[in-house]
N, C-alpha and C positions, 0 to 999 in steps of 0.2 A: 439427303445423302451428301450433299457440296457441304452442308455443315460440321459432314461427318468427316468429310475428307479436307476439308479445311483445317480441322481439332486435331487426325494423325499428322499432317503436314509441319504443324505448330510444336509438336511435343518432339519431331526427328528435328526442323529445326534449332530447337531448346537444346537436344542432346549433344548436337554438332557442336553451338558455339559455347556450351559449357566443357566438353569434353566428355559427358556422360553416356553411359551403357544400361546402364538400369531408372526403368521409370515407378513412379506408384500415382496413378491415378484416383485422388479421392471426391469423394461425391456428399453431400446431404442426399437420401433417398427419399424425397417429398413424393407422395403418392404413388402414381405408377409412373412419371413422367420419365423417373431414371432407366426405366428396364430396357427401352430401346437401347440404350447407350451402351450398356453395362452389358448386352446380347453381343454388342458390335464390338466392343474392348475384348471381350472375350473371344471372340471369330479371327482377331487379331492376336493374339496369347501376349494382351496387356496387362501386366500388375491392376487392378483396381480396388480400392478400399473403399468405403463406407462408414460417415461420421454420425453417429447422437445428434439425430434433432437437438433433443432438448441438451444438449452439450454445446452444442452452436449458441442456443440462445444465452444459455447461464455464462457463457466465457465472452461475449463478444462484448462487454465492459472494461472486461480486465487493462486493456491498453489505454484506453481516451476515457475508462469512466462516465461515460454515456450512453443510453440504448438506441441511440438513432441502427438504424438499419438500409444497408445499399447494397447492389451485389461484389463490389470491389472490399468493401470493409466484409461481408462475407466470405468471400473468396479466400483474404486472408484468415481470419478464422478457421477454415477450414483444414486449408495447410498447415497451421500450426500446429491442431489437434493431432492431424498425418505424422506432421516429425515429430510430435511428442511421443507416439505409438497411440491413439486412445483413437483406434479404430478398429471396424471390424470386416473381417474379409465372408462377404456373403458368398453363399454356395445356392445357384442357380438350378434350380430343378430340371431335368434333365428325364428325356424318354416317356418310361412310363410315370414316373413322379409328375412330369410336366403335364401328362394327360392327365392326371387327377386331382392338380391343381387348380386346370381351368373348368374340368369338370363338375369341379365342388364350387367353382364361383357359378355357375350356371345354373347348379343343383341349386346355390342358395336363392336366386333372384326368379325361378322358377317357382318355387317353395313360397317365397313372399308374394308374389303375383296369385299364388293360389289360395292363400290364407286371405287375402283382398277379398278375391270373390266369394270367397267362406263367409267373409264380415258382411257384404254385399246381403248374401242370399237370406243372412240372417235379419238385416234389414228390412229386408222385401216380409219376411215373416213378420216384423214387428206393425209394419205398418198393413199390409193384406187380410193375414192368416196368424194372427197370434197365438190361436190354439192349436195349432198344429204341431208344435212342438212338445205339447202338452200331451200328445196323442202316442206319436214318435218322439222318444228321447233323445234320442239320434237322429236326425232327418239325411243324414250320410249312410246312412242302411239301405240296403236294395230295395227293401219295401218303400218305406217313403220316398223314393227317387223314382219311384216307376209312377208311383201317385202324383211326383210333382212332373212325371212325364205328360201326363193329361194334360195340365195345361188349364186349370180350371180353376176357377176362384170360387171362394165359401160356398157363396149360395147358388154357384151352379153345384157344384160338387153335391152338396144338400140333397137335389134334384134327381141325383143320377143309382139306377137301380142296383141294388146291394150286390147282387151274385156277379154286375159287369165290375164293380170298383175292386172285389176278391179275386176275379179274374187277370183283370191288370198289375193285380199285388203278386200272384202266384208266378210273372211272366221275369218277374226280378228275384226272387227267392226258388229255392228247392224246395224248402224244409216245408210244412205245412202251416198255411197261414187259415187262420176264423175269420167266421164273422164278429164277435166279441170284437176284433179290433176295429173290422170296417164301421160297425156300429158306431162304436166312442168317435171316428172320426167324421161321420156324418152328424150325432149330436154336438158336436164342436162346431162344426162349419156351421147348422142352422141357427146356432145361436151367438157367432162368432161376431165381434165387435170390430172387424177387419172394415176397411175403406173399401168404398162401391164406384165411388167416382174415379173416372181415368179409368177404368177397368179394361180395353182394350188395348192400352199402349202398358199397366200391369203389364198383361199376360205376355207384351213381346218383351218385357223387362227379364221376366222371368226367364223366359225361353232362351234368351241371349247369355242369362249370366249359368244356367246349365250348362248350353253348350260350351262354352270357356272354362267353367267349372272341370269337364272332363275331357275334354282335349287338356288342358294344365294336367289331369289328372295322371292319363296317358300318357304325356309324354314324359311324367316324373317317372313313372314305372320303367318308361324304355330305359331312360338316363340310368337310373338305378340298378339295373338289370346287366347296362354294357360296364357299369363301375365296378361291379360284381366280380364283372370279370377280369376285369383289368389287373386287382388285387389278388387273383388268384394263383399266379406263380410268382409275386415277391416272396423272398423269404422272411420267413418268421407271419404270416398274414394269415395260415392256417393254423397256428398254436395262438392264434390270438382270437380266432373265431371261434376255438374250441373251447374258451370259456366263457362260462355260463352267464349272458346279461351284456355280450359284447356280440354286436351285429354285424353285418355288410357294410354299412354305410359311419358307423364308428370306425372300423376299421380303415375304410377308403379315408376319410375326414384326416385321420391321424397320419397317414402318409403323404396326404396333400400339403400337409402342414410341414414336417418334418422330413418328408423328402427318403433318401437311401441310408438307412441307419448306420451302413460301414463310413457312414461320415463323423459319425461319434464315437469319442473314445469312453465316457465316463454315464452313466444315465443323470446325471446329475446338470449335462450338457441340455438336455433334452428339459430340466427344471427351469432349466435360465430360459432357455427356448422361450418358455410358456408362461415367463412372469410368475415362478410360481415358487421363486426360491428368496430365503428371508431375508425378513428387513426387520431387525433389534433397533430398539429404542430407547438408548441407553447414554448416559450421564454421568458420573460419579459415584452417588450411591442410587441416583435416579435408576431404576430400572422400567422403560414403559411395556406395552402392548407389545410383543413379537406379530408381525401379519409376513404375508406375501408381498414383491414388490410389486407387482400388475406391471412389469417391463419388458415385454416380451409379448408374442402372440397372440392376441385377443382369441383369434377365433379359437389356437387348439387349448388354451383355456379353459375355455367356453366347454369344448366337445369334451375336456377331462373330466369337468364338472358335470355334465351329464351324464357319461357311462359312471360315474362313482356313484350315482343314485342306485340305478338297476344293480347293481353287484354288490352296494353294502346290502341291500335286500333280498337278494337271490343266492347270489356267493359267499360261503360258509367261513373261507379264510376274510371275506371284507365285512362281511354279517359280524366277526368275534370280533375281529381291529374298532368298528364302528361302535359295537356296544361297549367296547373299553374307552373309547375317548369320552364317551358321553355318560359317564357312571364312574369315573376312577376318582378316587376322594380325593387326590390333589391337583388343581387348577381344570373342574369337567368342563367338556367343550359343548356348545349347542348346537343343532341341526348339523346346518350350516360348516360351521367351523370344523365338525369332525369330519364331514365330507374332505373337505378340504386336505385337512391332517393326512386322511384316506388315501386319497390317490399319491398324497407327498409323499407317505412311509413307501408305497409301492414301487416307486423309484428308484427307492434309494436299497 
Protein backbone atom coordinates (compact mmCIF):
# COMPACT_ATOMS: atom_id res chain seq x y z
CA UNK A 1 0.00 0.00 0.00
CA UNK A 2 3.06 2.87 0.72
CA UNK A 3 3.88 1.74 -2.87
CA UNK A 4 0.58 2.52 -3.86
CA UNK A 5 0.63 5.86 -2.20
CA UNK A 6 3.95 6.71 -3.06
CA UNK A 7 2.83 6.12 -7.24
CA UNK A 8 -0.68 8.68 -6.46
CA UNK A 9 1.75 11.15 -4.71
CA UNK A 10 4.23 11.05 -7.78
CA UNK A 11 1.69 11.44 -10.61
CA UNK A 12 -0.16 14.87 -8.19
CA UNK A 13 3.27 15.92 -7.98
CA UNK A 14 4.04 15.54 -12.00
CA UNK A 15 0.69 17.42 -12.44
CA UNK A 16 1.65 20.36 -10.14
CA UNK A 17 4.89 21.07 -11.64
CA UNK A 18 3.88 20.66 -15.30
CA UNK A 19 0.77 22.44 -14.83
CA UNK A 20 -1.46 19.50 -15.81
CA UNK A 21 -5.16 18.37 -15.03
CA UNK A 22 -5.61 15.23 -16.89
CA UNK A 23 -3.50 11.99 -16.39
CA UNK A 24 -3.53 8.62 -18.58
CA UNK A 25 -1.84 6.03 -16.72
CA UNK A 26 -0.48 3.17 -19.07
CA UNK A 27 0.67 -0.29 -18.21
CA UNK A 28 2.11 -3.51 -20.00
CA UNK A 29 -0.56 -6.05 -18.41
CA UNK A 30 2.00 -9.14 -17.72
CA UNK A 31 0.04 -11.71 -16.18
CA UNK A 32 -2.05 -10.91 -13.20
CA UNK A 33 0.43 -8.75 -11.56
CA UNK A 34 -1.31 -5.58 -13.12
CA UNK A 35 -4.87 -6.05 -11.54
CA UNK A 36 -4.08 -5.01 -8.16
CA UNK A 37 -3.02 -1.58 -9.68
CA UNK A 38 -5.37 -1.18 -12.15
CA UNK A 39 -8.39 -2.08 -9.01
CA UNK A 40 -6.73 0.79 -7.03
CA UNK A 41 -6.39 3.46 -10.31
CA UNK A 42 -9.72 2.85 -10.57
CA UNK A 43 -11.08 3.23 -6.75
CA UNK A 44 -9.28 6.43 -7.51
CA UNK A 45 -11.26 7.50 -11.00
CA UNK A 46 -7.58 7.36 -12.72
CA UNK A 47 -7.50 7.37 -16.59
CA UNK A 48 -5.57 4.11 -17.12
CA UNK A 49 -4.68 2.36 -20.31
CA UNK A 50 -3.13 -0.69 -21.49
CA UNK A 51 -0.35 -1.52 -24.08
CA UNK A 52 0.30 -4.89 -26.50
CA UNK A 53 2.74 -6.98 -25.16
CA UNK A 54 3.79 -7.96 -28.11
CA UNK A 55 3.80 -4.15 -29.32
CA UNK A 56 6.23 -3.36 -26.54
CA UNK A 57 8.47 -5.99 -27.88
CA UNK A 58 8.23 -5.22 -31.79
CA UNK A 59 8.72 -1.17 -31.17
CA UNK A 60 11.29 -1.17 -28.46
CA UNK A 61 14.30 -1.09 -31.40
CA UNK A 62 12.74 1.53 -33.28
CA UNK A 63 15.07 4.37 -31.30
CA UNK A 64 18.68 2.70 -30.43
CA UNK A 65 18.14 -0.40 -32.99
CA UNK A 66 18.94 -2.81 -30.46
CA UNK A 67 16.86 -5.34 -28.26
CA UNK A 68 18.58 -4.97 -25.05
CA UNK A 69 15.86 -4.80 -22.57
CA UNK A 70 15.55 -2.56 -18.96
CA UNK A 71 12.70 -1.24 -17.28
CA UNK A 72 13.64 2.49 -18.03
CA UNK A 73 14.09 1.71 -21.82
CA UNK A 74 10.60 0.03 -21.24
CA UNK A 75 8.96 2.55 -19.41
CA UNK A 76 9.59 4.65 -22.29
CA UNK A 77 8.35 2.41 -24.74
CA UNK A 78 5.49 2.34 -23.15
CA UNK A 79 4.64 5.89 -23.11
CA UNK A 80 5.27 6.42 -26.55
CA UNK A 81 2.77 3.80 -27.58
CA UNK A 82 0.24 5.90 -24.88
CA UNK A 83 0.88 9.21 -26.95
CA UNK A 84 0.65 7.63 -30.05
CA UNK A 85 -3.08 6.36 -29.04
CA UNK A 86 -2.02 2.47 -29.74
CA UNK A 87 -3.66 1.42 -26.55
CA UNK A 88 -6.34 -0.04 -25.16
CA UNK A 89 -8.74 0.89 -22.28
CA UNK A 90 -9.66 -2.46 -20.44
CA UNK A 91 -13.07 -2.76 -18.70
CA UNK A 92 -12.79 -4.58 -15.31
CA UNK A 93 -15.53 -6.98 -14.58
CA UNK A 94 -17.60 -5.85 -12.11
CA UNK A 95 -20.38 -7.63 -9.58
CA UNK A 96 -21.81 -10.44 -10.98
CA UNK A 97 -19.36 -10.71 -14.13
CA UNK A 98 -16.53 -10.63 -11.47
CA UNK A 99 -18.14 -13.54 -9.55
CA UNK A 100 -17.99 -15.56 -12.75
CA UNK A 101 -14.95 -14.72 -13.66
CA UNK A 102 -13.22 -16.01 -10.63
CA UNK A 103 -15.70 -18.63 -10.59
CA UNK A 104 -14.68 -20.16 -13.98
CA UNK A 105 -10.99 -19.84 -12.99
CA UNK A 106 -11.81 -22.29 -10.09
CA UNK A 107 -14.16 -24.23 -12.22
CA UNK A 108 -11.08 -24.61 -14.52
CA UNK A 109 -8.34 -25.78 -11.91
CA UNK A 110 -11.05 -27.95 -10.16
CA UNK A 111 -11.86 -29.52 -13.38
CA UNK A 112 -7.90 -30.23 -14.11
CA UNK A 113 -7.33 -31.62 -10.49
CA UNK A 114 -10.14 -34.05 -11.42
CA UNK A 115 -9.09 -35.22 -14.64
CA UNK A 116 -5.55 -36.05 -12.65
CA UNK A 117 -7.26 -38.39 -10.67
CA UNK A 118 -9.18 -39.68 -13.57
CA UNK A 119 -5.67 -40.44 -15.20
CA UNK A 120 -4.54 -41.71 -11.78
CA UNK A 121 -7.45 -44.32 -11.34
CA UNK A 122 -6.91 -45.31 -14.64
CA UNK A 123 -3.32 -45.99 -13.90
CA UNK A 124 -4.07 -48.06 -10.88
CA UNK A 125 -6.34 -50.17 -13.62
CA UNK A 126 -3.39 -50.54 -15.91
CA UNK A 127 -1.24 -51.75 -13.46
CA UNK A 128 -3.78 -53.96 -10.78
CA UNK A 129 -7.06 -54.77 -12.67
CA UNK A 130 -6.51 -54.27 -16.37
CA UNK A 131 -9.71 -56.22 -17.20
CA UNK A 132 -11.77 -54.26 -15.56
CA UNK A 133 -12.38 -52.04 -17.90
CA UNK A 134 -12.93 -54.47 -20.13
CA UNK A 135 -15.87 -55.62 -18.06
CA UNK A 136 -17.22 -51.88 -17.43
CA UNK A 137 -16.62 -49.56 -20.15
CA UNK A 138 -17.11 -46.78 -18.18
CA UNK A 139 -15.67 -47.40 -14.67
CA UNK A 140 -17.31 -43.71 -13.88
CA UNK A 141 -20.81 -45.62 -13.74
CA UNK A 142 -22.48 -46.26 -10.37
CA UNK A 143 -21.99 -49.80 -10.97
CA UNK A 144 -18.35 -49.98 -11.15
CA UNK A 145 -17.80 -47.42 -8.49
CA UNK A 146 -19.74 -49.36 -5.87
CA UNK A 147 -17.50 -52.50 -7.07
CA UNK A 148 -14.36 -50.25 -6.81
CA UNK A 149 -16.02 -49.29 -3.28
CA UNK A 150 -15.04 -52.87 -1.98
CA UNK A 151 -11.94 -52.27 -2.08
CA UNK A 152 -10.62 -55.45 -3.45
CA UNK A 153 -8.20 -56.64 -5.71
CA UNK A 154 -8.41 -59.44 -8.63
CA UNK A 155 -8.02 -62.48 -6.91
CA UNK A 156 -9.79 -61.43 -3.97
CA UNK A 157 -12.70 -60.30 -5.73
CA UNK A 158 -12.49 -63.78 -7.67
CA UNK A 159 -13.13 -65.37 -4.24
CA UNK A 160 -16.11 -63.38 -3.27
CA UNK A 161 -19.75 -65.01 -3.53
CA UNK A 162 -21.91 -63.89 -6.77
CA UNK A 163 -25.34 -62.83 -5.19
CA UNK A 164 -22.92 -60.42 -2.43
CA UNK A 165 -20.88 -58.74 -5.53
CA UNK A 166 -24.82 -58.21 -7.28
CA UNK A 167 -25.84 -56.89 -4.09
CA UNK A 168 -23.22 -54.31 -3.83
CA UNK A 169 -23.84 -53.48 -7.56
CA UNK A 170 -27.57 -53.01 -6.93
CA UNK A 171 -26.74 -50.34 -3.90
CA UNK A 172 -25.20 -47.81 -6.77
CA UNK A 173 -27.85 -48.33 -9.45
CA UNK A 174 -31.70 -48.54 -9.69
CA UNK A 175 -32.21 -49.95 -12.82
CA UNK A 176 -31.81 -53.80 -12.66
CA UNK A 177 -28.49 -55.22 -12.64
CA UNK A 178 -27.47 -59.57 -13.65
CA UNK A 179 -25.49 -61.74 -12.93
CA UNK A 180 -24.18 -62.08 -16.74
CA UNK A 181 -22.25 -59.05 -15.56
CA UNK A 182 -21.10 -60.02 -12.23
CA UNK A 183 -20.08 -63.28 -13.94
CA UNK A 184 -17.74 -61.48 -16.83
CA UNK A 185 -16.33 -59.63 -14.05
CA UNK A 186 -15.23 -62.40 -11.71
CA UNK A 187 -13.87 -64.38 -15.05
CA UNK A 188 -11.75 -61.28 -15.51
CA UNK A 189 -10.44 -60.87 -12.21
CA UNK A 190 -9.41 -64.93 -11.90
CA UNK A 191 -7.75 -64.74 -14.89
CA UNK A 192 -6.46 -61.17 -14.73
CA UNK A 193 -2.71 -60.33 -15.31
CA UNK A 194 -3.02 -57.39 -12.60
CA UNK A 195 0.12 -57.14 -9.95
CA UNK A 196 -0.18 -59.21 -6.59
CA UNK A 197 2.78 -57.56 -4.89
CA UNK A 198 2.37 -54.25 -2.67
CA UNK A 199 -1.32 -55.40 -2.57
CA UNK A 200 -2.02 -53.73 0.77
CA UNK A 201 -0.66 -50.25 0.30
CA UNK A 202 -2.66 -50.92 -3.76
CA UNK A 203 -5.76 -50.97 -2.06
CA UNK A 204 -5.14 -47.63 0.19
CA UNK A 205 -3.86 -46.26 -3.30
CA UNK A 206 -7.03 -46.99 -4.44
CA UNK A 207 -9.06 -45.90 -1.61
CA UNK A 208 -7.37 -42.47 -1.48
CA UNK A 209 -7.64 -41.57 -5.07
CA UNK A 210 -11.76 -42.49 -4.79
CA UNK A 211 -12.11 -40.42 -2.07
CA UNK A 212 -10.50 -37.30 -3.97
CA UNK A 213 -11.99 -38.60 -7.03
CA UNK A 214 -15.59 -37.55 -5.53
CA UNK A 215 -15.06 -34.99 -3.09
CA UNK A 216 -13.51 -33.18 -6.67
CA UNK A 217 -16.61 -34.58 -7.96
CA UNK A 218 -18.91 -32.82 -5.37
CA UNK A 219 -17.73 -29.98 -5.14
CA UNK A 220 -17.60 -29.37 -9.14
CA UNK A 221 -21.38 -29.99 -8.89
CA UNK A 222 -21.94 -27.44 -6.07
CA UNK A 223 -19.67 -24.82 -7.97
CA UNK A 224 -21.82 -25.45 -11.07
CA UNK A 225 -24.97 -25.39 -9.43
CA UNK A 226 -24.17 -21.84 -7.59
CA UNK A 227 -22.89 -20.53 -11.41
CA UNK A 228 -26.20 -21.57 -12.63
CA UNK A 229 -27.38 -19.30 -10.85
CA UNK A 230 -25.64 -16.57 -10.83
CA UNK A 231 -26.46 -16.36 -14.87
CA UNK A 232 -29.87 -16.56 -14.15
CA UNK A 233 -30.97 -12.98 -14.06
CA UNK A 234 -28.38 -11.31 -16.69
CA UNK A 235 -29.89 -10.34 -19.50
CA UNK A 236 -30.03 -12.04 -22.74
CA UNK A 237 -28.55 -15.62 -20.51
CA UNK A 238 -32.03 -17.25 -20.78
CA UNK A 239 -32.38 -16.68 -24.78
CA UNK A 240 -29.09 -18.21 -24.93
CA UNK A 241 -29.94 -21.40 -22.90
CA UNK A 242 -32.82 -21.79 -24.84
CA UNK A 243 -31.00 -22.91 -27.69
CA UNK A 244 -30.62 -26.22 -28.47
CA UNK A 245 -26.63 -27.47 -27.67
CA UNK A 246 -25.86 -24.36 -25.39
CA UNK A 247 -25.66 -25.22 -21.68
CA UNK A 248 -25.20 -23.70 -17.95
CA UNK A 249 -21.89 -23.57 -18.04
CA UNK A 250 -21.28 -22.33 -21.77
CA UNK A 251 -23.26 -19.75 -20.94
CA UNK A 252 -21.49 -18.82 -17.40
CA UNK A 253 -17.82 -19.40 -19.47
CA UNK A 254 -18.97 -16.73 -22.08
CA UNK A 255 -19.97 -14.06 -19.68
CA UNK A 256 -16.88 -14.57 -17.47
CA UNK A 257 -15.09 -13.88 -20.56
CA UNK A 258 -16.93 -10.92 -21.92
CA UNK A 259 -18.29 -9.52 -19.06
CA UNK A 260 -21.72 -6.96 -19.34
CA UNK A 261 -22.58 -6.91 -23.11
CA UNK A 262 -24.11 -3.20 -22.82
CA UNK A 263 -20.32 -2.62 -23.03
CA UNK A 264 -20.30 -3.42 -26.84
CA UNK A 265 -21.52 -1.50 -29.45
CA UNK A 266 -20.95 -3.91 -32.63
CA UNK A 267 -20.85 -8.02 -32.30
CA UNK A 268 -17.93 -7.75 -34.21
CA UNK A 269 -16.23 -6.13 -30.91
CA UNK A 270 -16.85 -9.41 -29.23
CA UNK A 271 -14.79 -11.24 -32.63
CA UNK A 272 -11.71 -9.06 -31.84
CA UNK A 273 -12.39 -10.05 -28.06
CA UNK A 274 -11.76 -13.71 -29.03
CA UNK A 275 -9.02 -13.56 -31.68
CA UNK A 276 -11.36 -14.59 -33.90
CA UNK A 277 -11.46 -11.88 -36.44
CA UNK A 278 -9.26 -12.03 -39.96
CA UNK A 279 -5.95 -11.94 -40.90
CA UNK A 280 -5.49 -11.79 -45.07
CA UNK A 281 -2.42 -12.63 -46.49
CA UNK A 282 -2.00 -10.63 -49.22
CA UNK A 283 0.65 -9.09 -51.64
CA UNK A 284 0.36 -7.73 -54.90
CA UNK A 285 -1.15 -10.27 -57.00
CA UNK A 286 -0.01 -12.68 -54.08
CA UNK A 287 -3.15 -13.74 -52.47
CA UNK A 288 -2.36 -16.27 -49.39
CA UNK A 289 -4.46 -18.41 -46.69
CA UNK A 290 -7.21 -16.01 -44.95
CA UNK A 291 -7.09 -17.58 -41.06
CA UNK A 292 -8.12 -15.91 -37.61
CA UNK A 293 -5.75 -13.82 -35.85
CA UNK A 294 -5.63 -15.89 -32.24
CA UNK A 295 -5.31 -12.11 -30.58
CA UNK A 296 -7.59 -12.01 -28.22
CA UNK A 297 -8.97 -14.49 -25.59
CA UNK A 298 -7.75 -17.79 -25.46
CA UNK A 299 -10.13 -19.09 -23.20
CA UNK A 300 -13.50 -17.62 -24.86
CA UNK A 301 -11.95 -18.95 -28.05
CA UNK A 302 -11.68 -22.10 -26.86
CA UNK A 303 -15.33 -22.10 -25.20
CA UNK A 304 -16.76 -20.71 -28.93
CA UNK A 305 -15.06 -23.71 -30.41
CA UNK A 306 -16.75 -26.00 -28.38
CA UNK A 307 -20.49 -25.00 -28.26
CA UNK A 308 -19.93 -24.74 -32.34
CA UNK A 309 -19.58 -28.53 -32.18
CA UNK A 310 -22.80 -29.53 -30.33
CA UNK A 311 -24.97 -26.90 -32.46
CA UNK A 312 -23.50 -27.48 -36.00
CA UNK A 313 -24.83 -31.11 -34.83
CA UNK A 314 -27.93 -30.57 -33.02
CA UNK A 315 -29.02 -27.03 -34.45
CA UNK A 316 -30.70 -26.94 -37.79
CA UNK A 317 -29.86 -23.28 -38.59
CA UNK A 318 -25.74 -24.30 -37.64
CA UNK A 319 -26.45 -28.24 -38.92
CA UNK A 320 -27.35 -26.17 -42.89
CA UNK A 321 -24.40 -23.26 -42.34
CA UNK A 322 -22.02 -26.28 -41.58
CA UNK A 323 -22.92 -28.49 -44.34
CA UNK A 324 -22.64 -25.52 -46.81
CA UNK A 325 -19.12 -24.72 -45.73
CA UNK A 326 -18.00 -28.10 -46.16
CA UNK A 327 -19.63 -29.14 -49.59
CA UNK A 328 -19.85 -25.74 -51.43
CA UNK A 329 -17.90 -26.29 -54.93
CA UNK A 330 -15.79 -23.05 -54.42
CA UNK A 331 -12.79 -23.11 -51.86
CA UNK A 332 -14.86 -26.34 -49.35
CA UNK A 333 -13.79 -25.99 -45.90
CA UNK A 334 -12.67 -29.16 -43.54
CA UNK A 335 -13.95 -30.09 -40.09
CA UNK A 336 -12.19 -27.77 -38.43
CA UNK A 337 -12.35 -24.84 -40.53
CA UNK A 338 -16.02 -24.73 -41.12
CA UNK A 339 -16.41 -24.93 -37.33
CA UNK A 340 -14.63 -22.05 -37.20
CA UNK A 341 -16.50 -20.16 -40.24
CA UNK A 342 -19.53 -21.35 -37.96
CA UNK A 343 -19.51 -19.44 -34.99
CA UNK A 344 -17.71 -16.35 -37.18
CA UNK A 345 -20.89 -16.01 -39.54
CA UNK A 346 -22.99 -16.14 -36.09
CA UNK A 347 -21.62 -12.93 -35.14
CA UNK A 348 -21.77 -11.25 -37.57
Amino acid sequence: MLGFRAFLQWIQNLQESFGKTNVIIGMEPTGHYWLPLAHMLEDHGLHYVTVNTMHVSRSKELDDNSPSKNDVKDAKVIAQLVKDGRFSEPVLPENVYAELRQGMNVHGWLTERHNRIKAKIQNWFDRYFPEFTEVFKDWEGKAALQILEMNLLPHELAGVNDDTILDEMKKGVSRAVGLKRVRALKEAASTSIGIRTGSRMAKRELALLLQEYHELGQELSLLEEELHGLIEPIPGAKQMLAIKGVGAMTVAGFFAEVGDLNNYDDPRQLLKLAGLNLRRNESGTHKGQTRISKRGRRKLRALLFRVAMPLSAKNQAFKKLHDYYRNRPANPLIGKQSLVANYYASFL
